[in-house]
C-alpha positions, -999 to +999 in steps of 0.1 A: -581+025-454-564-006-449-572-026-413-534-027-401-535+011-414-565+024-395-552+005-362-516+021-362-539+053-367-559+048-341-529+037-318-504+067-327-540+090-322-546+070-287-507+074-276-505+111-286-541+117-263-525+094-236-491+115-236-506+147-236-528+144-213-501+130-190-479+162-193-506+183-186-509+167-157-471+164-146-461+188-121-439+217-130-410+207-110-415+172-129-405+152-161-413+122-180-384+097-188-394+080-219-376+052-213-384+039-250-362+063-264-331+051-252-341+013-256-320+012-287-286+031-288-264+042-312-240+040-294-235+014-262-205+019-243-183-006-229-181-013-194-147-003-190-160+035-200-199+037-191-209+012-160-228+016-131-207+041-114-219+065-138-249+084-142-273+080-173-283+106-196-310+101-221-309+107-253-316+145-260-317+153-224-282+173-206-274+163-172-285+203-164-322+192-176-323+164-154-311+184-124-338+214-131-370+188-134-356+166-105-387+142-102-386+120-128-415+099-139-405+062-154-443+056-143-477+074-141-483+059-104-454+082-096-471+112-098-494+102-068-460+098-050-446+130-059-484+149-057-490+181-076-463+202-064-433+189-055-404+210-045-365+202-038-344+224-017-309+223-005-313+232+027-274+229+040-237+220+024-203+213+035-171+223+015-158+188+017-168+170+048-195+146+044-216+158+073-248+145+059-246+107+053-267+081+071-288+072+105-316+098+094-344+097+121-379+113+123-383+126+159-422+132+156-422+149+190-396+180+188-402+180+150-369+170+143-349+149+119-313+134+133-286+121+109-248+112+113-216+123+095-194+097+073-174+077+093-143+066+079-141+091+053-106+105+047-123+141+041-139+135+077-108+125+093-136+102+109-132+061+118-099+048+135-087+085+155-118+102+157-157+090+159-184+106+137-209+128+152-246+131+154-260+157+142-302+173+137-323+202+123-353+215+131-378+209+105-397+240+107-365+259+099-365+231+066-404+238+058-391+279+060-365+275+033-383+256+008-374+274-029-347+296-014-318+292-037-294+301-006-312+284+022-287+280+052-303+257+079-287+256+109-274+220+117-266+214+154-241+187+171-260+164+191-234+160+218-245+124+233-234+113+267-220+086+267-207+096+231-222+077+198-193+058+185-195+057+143-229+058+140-247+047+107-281+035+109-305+044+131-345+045+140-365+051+163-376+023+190-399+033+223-396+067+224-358+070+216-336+064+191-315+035+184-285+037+167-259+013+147-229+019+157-199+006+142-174+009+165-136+016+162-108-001+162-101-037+179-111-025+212-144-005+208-170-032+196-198-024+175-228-017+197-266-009+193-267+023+214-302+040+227-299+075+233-326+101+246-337+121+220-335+155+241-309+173+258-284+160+277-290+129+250-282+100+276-272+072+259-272+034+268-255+002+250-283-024+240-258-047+223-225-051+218-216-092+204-231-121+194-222-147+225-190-131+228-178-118+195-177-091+179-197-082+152-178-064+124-191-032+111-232-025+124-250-008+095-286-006+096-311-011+122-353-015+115-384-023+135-406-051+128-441-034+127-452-071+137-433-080+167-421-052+177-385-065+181-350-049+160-330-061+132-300-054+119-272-059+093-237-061+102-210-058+075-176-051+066-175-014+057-155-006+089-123-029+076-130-016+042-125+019+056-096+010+077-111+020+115-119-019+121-101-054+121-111-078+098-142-094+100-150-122+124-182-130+110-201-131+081-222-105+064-258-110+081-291-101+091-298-100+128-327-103+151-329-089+183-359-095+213-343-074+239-372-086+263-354-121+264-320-109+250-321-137+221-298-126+194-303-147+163-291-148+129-324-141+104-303-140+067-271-148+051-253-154+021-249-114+009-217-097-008-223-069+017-257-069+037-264-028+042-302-012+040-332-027+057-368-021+064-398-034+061-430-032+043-459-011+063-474-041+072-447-064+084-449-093+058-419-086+035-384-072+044-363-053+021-325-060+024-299-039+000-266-057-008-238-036-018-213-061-030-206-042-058-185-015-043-154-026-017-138+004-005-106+000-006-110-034-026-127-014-052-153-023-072-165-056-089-193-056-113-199-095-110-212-082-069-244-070-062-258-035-063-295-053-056-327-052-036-335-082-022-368-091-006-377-115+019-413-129+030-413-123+070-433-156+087-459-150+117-424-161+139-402-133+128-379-152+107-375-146+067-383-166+039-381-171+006-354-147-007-363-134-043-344-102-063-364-074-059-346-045-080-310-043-094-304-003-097-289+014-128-267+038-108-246+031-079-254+011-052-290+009-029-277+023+005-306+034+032-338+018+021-376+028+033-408+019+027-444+041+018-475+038+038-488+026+000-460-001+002-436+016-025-400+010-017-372+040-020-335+038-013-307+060-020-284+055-052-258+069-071-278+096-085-304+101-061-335+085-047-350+058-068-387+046-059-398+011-071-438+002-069-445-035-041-436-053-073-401-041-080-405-017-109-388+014-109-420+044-110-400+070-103-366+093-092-357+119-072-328+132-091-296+149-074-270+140-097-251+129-068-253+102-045-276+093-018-266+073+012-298+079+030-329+099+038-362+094+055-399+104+055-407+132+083-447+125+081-467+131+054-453+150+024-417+156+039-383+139+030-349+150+041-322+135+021-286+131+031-262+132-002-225+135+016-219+173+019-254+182+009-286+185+024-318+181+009-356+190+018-382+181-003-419+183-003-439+154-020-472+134-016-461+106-003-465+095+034-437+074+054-443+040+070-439+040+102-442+022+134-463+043+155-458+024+189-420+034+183-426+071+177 
């Protein structure tokens, strides 16, 4: 046998041992995306008819198959993530109010997970007349209704006092839970707000401006597991929705040491600065930028729909910007990290997970999309997807900052 001969043998022989004995070991509520099969098309579409607000279906595989095998497996490292038997429920679903969209929150103590409804959403009625709510469920009613094809959790208003205005992000910070709110109208700034996480939910204002102004539209809100102290992003989603004025300040990352009440400006030059977290040990933040999609501006294709990562100095400030991930459908919304460092955030067709060095290992795959979700623990993710609700069971644990819990 010719030597070129005997090593494509040896290599198909090699790749068919590797392949099998990775689907033997690939759970049953899993499938691997060969993503070799689809590097050259047919048939490419132009942007005008396929682009990123759509959803991608291999070759050979229906958008049904995708949705019945919904942990997909771009890499093996994924199936540590995903562990060996990983389950998807919907747990909860509105006809067309999208009760389930950001600000999910772990509450470690009364085993609950808190999450807000979509403010400024014309099926909501929410933004300018009326403020979205705050809502929870009890996660031992989720753990109950894992496979049950007609799960109905009960989802209870969180009835805060003072009220919540158009929350968004949220986590949690000494005990509590802080909130991003993004306030409404001219008159009701956008505030940080700290509320008790147990009945009668008393609720405080942390911050309201930066040395007098307002900021525009608060979206996400994080803990430095280093310093202890929150940032935030503050962007234009609330004029974009029509419940806010136009903005007064740029898209930016803030910092906030509310033991000396400094308020400083950490990051700039974004389209539209949304997600953010940090890695489990403090040195790297992870900032989405939705540019790409403008409410009622539309969308532009030239904007981002990227991860971008920052190095986070001994001081707190950020350095170093680099591209971290550019996702293939939608935009990166609520972003979180591993305990292993792996990085997930919700997109157009569910929840995409990308490995510390920006490769994509894996998907949780709803066919719809995900604003945001979070870890409860080890092995537990709720997922917010607009008017569904999502439970799911995996390996993976979430980073968190314990002193916050």
């Amino acid at each position: 046998m010719h030597s070129s001969i005997f090593v494509a043998a040896a290599t198909t022989l090699i790749l068919s041992r590797t392949q099998g004995a990775r689907a033997a070991g690939v759970p049953a509520q899993a499938q691997v995306i060969n993503q070799r099969k689809f590097n050259a098309l047919e048939t490419v579409q132009p942007p005008a008819v396929f682009n990123i607000s759509g959803i991608f279906t291999p070759p050979g595989i229906s958008l049904q198959a995708l949705a019945d095998k919904p942990f997909h497996v771009y890499d093996d490292s994924f199936l540590e993530v995903i562990g060996g038997n990983p389950t998807l429920t919907l747990i909860a679903k509105s006809a067309s109010d999208p009760l389930f969209h950001e600000a999910v929150v772990w509450q470690n103590k009364t085993q609950e997970m808190f999450f807000a409804q979509n403010a400024g959403s014309p099926a909501a009625g929410t933004g300018l007349k009326k403020s979205a709510i705050v809502q929870k469920i009890s996660l031992t009613d989720a753990a109950a209704a894992v496979g049950k094809k007609d799960a109905n959790v009960k989802v209870a208003t969180v009835n805060a006092t003072p009220a919540v205005i158009n929350p968004n992000g949220g986590t949690n910070y000494r005990g509590k839970i802080v909130f991003a709110g993004q306030g409404q109208g001219d008159r009701i700034a956008p505030s940080l707000f700290v509320m008790d996480p147990v009945a009668p939910y008393k609720t405080t204002v942390l911050l309201n401006n930066f040395f007098g102004r307002q900021f525009n539209s608060l979206n996400d809100v994080s803990v430095n597991p280093r310093n202890k102290d929150l940032y935030f992003t503050d962007v234009h989603y609330g004029y974009l929705q029509n419940f806010r004025p136009a903005p007064g300040l740029p898209t930016q990352v803030y910092r906030f040491d509310d033991r000396t009440g400094a308020v400083s400006v950490v990051a700039s030059d974004f389209s539209a600065a949304n997600g953010l977290t940090f890695s489990p040990d403090g040195k790297f933040a992870y900032v989405t930028d939705t540019g790409y999609t403008h409410g009622k501006e539309g969308n532009n294709a030239l904007n981002p729909a990227t991860i971008y990562r920052f190095e986070v100095a001994d001081d707190g400030t950020f350095n170093n910007r680099r591209t971290f991930a550019y996702v293939s459908a939608g935009i990166p919304d609520g972003i979180h990290c591993d305990t292993k460092g792996n990085v997930y955030t919700g997109c157009g067709d569910g929840v995409h997970v990308f490995n510390p060095s920006g490769k994509l290992i894996g998907k949780i795959f709803l066919g719809t999309g995900v604003a945001n979700f979070n870890f409860a623990g080890k092995g537990r993710m709720v997922i917010c997807a607009e008017t569904q609700l999502y439970y799911a069971t995996i390996g993976a644990e979430g980073a968190v900052v314990a002193s916050e819990m």
